[in-house]
C-alpha positions as CSV (number, residue, x, y, z in Angstrom):
1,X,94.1,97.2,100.7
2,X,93.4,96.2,104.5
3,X,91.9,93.3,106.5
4,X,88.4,94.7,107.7
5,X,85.2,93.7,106.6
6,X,82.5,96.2,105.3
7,X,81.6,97.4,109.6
8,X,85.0,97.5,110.6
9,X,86.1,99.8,107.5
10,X,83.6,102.6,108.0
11,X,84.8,102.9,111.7
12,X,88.6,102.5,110.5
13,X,88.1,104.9,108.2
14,X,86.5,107.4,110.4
15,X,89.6,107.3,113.0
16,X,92.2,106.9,110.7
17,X,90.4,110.7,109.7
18,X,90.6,111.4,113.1
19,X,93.8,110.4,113.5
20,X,95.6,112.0,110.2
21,X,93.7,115.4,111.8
22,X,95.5,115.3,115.4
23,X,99.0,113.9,113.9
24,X,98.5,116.4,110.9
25,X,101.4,119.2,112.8
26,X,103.3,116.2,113.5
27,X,102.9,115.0,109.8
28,X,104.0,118.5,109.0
29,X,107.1,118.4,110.8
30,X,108.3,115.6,109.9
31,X,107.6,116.4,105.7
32,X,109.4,120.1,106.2
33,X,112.5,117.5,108.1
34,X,112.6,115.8,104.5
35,X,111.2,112.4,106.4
36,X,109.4,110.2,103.7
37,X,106.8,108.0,105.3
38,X,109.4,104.7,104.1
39,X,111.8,106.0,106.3
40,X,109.6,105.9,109.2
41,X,108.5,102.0,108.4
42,X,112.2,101.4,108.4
43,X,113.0,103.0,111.6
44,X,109.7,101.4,113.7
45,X,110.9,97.9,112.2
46,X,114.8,98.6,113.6
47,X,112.9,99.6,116.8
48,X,110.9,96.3,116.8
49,X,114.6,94.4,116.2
50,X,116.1,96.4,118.8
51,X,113.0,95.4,121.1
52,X,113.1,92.2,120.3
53,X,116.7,91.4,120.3
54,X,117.8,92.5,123.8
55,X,118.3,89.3,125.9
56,X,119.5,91.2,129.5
57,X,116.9,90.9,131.9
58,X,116.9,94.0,133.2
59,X,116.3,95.8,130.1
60,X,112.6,94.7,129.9
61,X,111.7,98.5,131.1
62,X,113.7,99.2,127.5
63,X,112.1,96.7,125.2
64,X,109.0,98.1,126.1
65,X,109.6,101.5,125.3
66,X,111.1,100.1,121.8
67,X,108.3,98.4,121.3
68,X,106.0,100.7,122.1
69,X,107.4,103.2,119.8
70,X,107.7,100.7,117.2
71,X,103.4,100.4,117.7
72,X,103.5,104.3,117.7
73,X,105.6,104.7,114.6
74,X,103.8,102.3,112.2
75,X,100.5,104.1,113.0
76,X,102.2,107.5,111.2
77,X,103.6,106.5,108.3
78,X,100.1,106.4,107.0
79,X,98.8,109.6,108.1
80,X,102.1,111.4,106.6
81,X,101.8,109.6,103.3
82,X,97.9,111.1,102.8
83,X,99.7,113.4,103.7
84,X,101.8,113.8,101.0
85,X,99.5,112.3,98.8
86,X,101.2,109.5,98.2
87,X,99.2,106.9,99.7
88,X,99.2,104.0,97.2
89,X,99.0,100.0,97.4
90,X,102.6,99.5,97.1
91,X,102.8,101.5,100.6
92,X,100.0,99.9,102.1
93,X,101.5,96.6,101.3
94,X,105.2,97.8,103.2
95,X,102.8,99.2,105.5
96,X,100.9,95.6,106.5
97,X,104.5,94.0,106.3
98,X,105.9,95.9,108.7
99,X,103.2,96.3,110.9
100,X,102.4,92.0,110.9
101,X,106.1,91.8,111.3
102,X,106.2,92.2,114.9
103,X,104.1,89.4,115.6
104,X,107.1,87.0,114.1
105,X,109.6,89.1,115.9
106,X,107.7,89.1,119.2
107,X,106.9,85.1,119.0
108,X,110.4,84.5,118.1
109,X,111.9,86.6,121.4
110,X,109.4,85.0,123.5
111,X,110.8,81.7,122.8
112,X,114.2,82.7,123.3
113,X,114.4,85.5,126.1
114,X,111.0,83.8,128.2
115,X,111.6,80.1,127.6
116,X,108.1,80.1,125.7
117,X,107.0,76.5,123.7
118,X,108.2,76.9,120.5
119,X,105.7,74.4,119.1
120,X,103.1,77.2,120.3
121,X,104.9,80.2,119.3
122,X,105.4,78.9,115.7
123,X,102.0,77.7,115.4
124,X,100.8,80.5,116.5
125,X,103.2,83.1,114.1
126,X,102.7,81.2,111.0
127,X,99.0,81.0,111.5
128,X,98.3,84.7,112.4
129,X,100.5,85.9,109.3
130,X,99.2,83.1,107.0
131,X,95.4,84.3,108.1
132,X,96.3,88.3,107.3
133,X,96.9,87.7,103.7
134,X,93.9,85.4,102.9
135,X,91.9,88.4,104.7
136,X,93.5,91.0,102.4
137,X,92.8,88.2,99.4
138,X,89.3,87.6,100.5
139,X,88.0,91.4,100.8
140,X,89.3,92.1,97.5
141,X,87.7,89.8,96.1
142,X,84.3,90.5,98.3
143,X,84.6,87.2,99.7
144,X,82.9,87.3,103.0
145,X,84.9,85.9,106.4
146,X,84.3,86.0,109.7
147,X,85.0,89.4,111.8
148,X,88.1,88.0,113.9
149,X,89.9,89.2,117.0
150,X,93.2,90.9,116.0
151,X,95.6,90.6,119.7
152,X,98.4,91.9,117.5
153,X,99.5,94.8,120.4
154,X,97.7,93.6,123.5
155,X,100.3,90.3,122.3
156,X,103.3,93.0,123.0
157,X,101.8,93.9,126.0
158,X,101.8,90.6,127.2
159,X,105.0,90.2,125.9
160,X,106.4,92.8,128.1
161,X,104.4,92.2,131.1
162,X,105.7,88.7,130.8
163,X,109.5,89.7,130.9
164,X,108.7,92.7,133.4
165,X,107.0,90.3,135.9
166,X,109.6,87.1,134.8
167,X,106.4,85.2,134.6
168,X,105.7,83.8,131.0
169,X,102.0,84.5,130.6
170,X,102.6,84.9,126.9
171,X,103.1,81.5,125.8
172,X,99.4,81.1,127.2
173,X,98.5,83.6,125.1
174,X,99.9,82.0,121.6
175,X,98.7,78.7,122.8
176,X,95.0,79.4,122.7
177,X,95.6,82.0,119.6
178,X,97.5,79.3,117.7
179,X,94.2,77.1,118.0
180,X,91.8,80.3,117.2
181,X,93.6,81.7,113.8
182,X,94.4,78.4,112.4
183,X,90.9,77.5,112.7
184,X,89.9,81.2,111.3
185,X,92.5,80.2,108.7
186,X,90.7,77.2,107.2
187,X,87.8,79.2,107.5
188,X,88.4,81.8,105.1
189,X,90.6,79.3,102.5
190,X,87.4,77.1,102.5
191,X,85.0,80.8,101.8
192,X,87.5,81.4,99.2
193,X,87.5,77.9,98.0
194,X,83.6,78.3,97.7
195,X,83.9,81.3,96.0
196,X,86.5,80.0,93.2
197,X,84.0,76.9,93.1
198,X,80.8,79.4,92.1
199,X,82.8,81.6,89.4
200,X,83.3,84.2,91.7
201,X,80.2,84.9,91.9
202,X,79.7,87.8,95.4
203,X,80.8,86.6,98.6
204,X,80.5,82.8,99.5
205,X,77.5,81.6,101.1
């Protein structure tokens, strides 16, 4: 269950190999500690409300340690589930809610803590997380889309930059993204619209 096409898979699956190999004494650690790979989703996510939440300015050098961490943590719940051997959908799915989460989060704090549009930053959260799905959707059902730029942590670095610098170069950043995934989003309802219309029938045409 994930959101690459047929290219992007091989080369996710080859690093995710790579990566469950270097984070394998890490992974190790953390299963003799008793830490189930849920417990590490639910810590990166009260890392990413943490991040998100604090409004003093000069905690910016804070919220993007929090939100780093939060990037770092969602990558290793994965690897200690194989782990464990207890990779299954139902984790993948916590696993792409969490990890998508951030992009709400981050929208939302920009608007508050940066003065961002909010017109932008909702347009651009609801479309980015309304697009993920319909990706999941499509490659189950071999539905072909697009290959599509995913911003989702050079967004949090912008983020950060932003609050770091006091300059809001993020609400830039969701303006033109906003345009871009809505329009990706009406591409792949009207692929999967196609491929409904043919019986399901292979990817659309």
């Amino acid at each position: 269950m994930d959101y690459f096409n047929e290219t992007e898979r091989a080369k996710q699956k080859a690093f995710a190999s790579w990566r469950d190999t270097f984070l394998a004494p890490l992974s190790d650690t953390l299963i003799r500690c008793r830490i189930r790979p849920y417990h590490i989703t639910i810590f990166a996510v009260l890392l990413l409300l943490a991040g998100s939440s604090l409004p003093v300015l000069d905690h910016w050098l804070t919220v993007s340690i929090l939100l780093f961490s939060y990037c770092v943590l969602d990558g290793l719940d994965g690897p200690v589930a194989r782990r464990m051997q207890i990779d299954n959908e139902g984790g993948a799915m916590l696993d792409i809610a969490a990890d998508q989460a951030g992009v709400a989060f981050v929208a939302a704090a920009a608007t508050w803590h940066l003065g961002s549009n909010p017109i932008g930053a909702v347009l651009f959260a609801s479309s980015y997380l309304s697009f993920i799905p319909l990706a999941i959707y499509a490659n189950q059902k071999k539905v072909t889309i697009w290959t599509f730029i995913r911003i989702k942590y050079f967004f949090y670095f912008v983020y950060c930059v932003s609050g770091l610098f006091q300059y809001d170069f993020v609400q830039y950043l969701m303006m033109l993204f906003a345009a871009y995934y809505s329009f990706y989003l009406l591409h792949a309802l009207y692929r999967i619209y196609r491929h409904h219309l043919h019986g399901g029938q292979g990817a659309a045409s």
